[in-house]
C-alpha positions in Angstrom: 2.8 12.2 -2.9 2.2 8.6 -2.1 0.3 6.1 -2.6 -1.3 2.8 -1.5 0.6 -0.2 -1.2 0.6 -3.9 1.1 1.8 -7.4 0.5 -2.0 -8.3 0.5 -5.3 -7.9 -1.7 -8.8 -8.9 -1.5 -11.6 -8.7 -3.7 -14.4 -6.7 -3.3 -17.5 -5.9 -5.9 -15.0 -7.5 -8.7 -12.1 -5.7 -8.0 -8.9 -5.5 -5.9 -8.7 -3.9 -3.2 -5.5 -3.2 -0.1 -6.0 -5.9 2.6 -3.7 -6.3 5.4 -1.1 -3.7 6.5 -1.4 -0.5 4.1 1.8 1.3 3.4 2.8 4.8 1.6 4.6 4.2 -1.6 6.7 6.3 -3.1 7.0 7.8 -6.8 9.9 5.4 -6.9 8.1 2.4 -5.7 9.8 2.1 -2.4 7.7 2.1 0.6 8.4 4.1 3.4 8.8 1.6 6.5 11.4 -0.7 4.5 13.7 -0.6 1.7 11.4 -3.1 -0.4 8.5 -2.8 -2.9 5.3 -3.8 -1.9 3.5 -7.0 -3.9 0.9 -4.6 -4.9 0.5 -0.7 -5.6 -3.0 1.4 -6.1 -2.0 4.6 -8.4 -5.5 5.6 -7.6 -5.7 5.4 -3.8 -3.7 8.4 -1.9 -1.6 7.3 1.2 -3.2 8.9 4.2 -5.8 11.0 2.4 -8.4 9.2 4.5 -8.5 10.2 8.5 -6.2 7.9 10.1 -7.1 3.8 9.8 -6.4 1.1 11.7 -4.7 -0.7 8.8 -2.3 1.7 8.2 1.2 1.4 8.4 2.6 3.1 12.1 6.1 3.1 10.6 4.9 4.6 7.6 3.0 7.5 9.6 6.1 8.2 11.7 7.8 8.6 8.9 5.3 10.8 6.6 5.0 13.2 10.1 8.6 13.3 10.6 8.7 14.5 7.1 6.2 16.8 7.1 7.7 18.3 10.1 11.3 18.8 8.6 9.7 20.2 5.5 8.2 22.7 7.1 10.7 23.6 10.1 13.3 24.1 6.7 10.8 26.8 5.4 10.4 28.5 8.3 11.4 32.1 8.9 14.6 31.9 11.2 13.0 34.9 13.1 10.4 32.6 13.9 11.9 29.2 14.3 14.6 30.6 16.6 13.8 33.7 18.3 17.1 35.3 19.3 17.5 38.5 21.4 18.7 42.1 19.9 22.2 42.4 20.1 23.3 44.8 23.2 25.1 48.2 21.6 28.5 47.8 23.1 30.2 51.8 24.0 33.5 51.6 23.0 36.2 52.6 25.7 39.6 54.5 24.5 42.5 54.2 25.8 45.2 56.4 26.7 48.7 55.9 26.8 51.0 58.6 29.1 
């Protein structure tokens, strides 16, 4: 799960809110597009539980979806996720020796 972070804030109706660049934080703190914190962090926000917004991060979203896509290729029945074909019965032949 992560949450809101960007190197900007404004204030709205007395309080601060993301401006700028939004980006997902991690549980850690790190954000997903670099390997830095960002100057500011909002527990209370969810990264990308909105629809998509023109703030967000595009690094960030490639990221999250490239995630979300290994997580659930990994999970994945190997039936499913690579269909293979029956293995052919193979008639063994004898041989005879004179």
């Amino acid at each position: 799960m992560y949450v809101v972070g960007s190197d900007l804030l404004a204030i709205d109706l007395e309080r601060a809110v993301p401006a700028g660049r939004r980006h997902a934080v991690s549980p850690e703190g790190r954000m997903l597009c670099r390997p830095a914190r960002p100057r500011f962090t909002w527990p209370d926000q969810l990264w990308g539980e909105s629809s998509a917004d023109a703030d967000d991060c595009p690094l960030c979203t490639y990221v999250m979806r490239a995630e979300e896509s290994f997580r659930r290729a990994a999970t994945a029945p190997a039936d499913i996720a690579y269909p293979v074909e029956p293995q052919i019965q193979r008639v063994g032949a004898e041989l005879t020796w004179w």
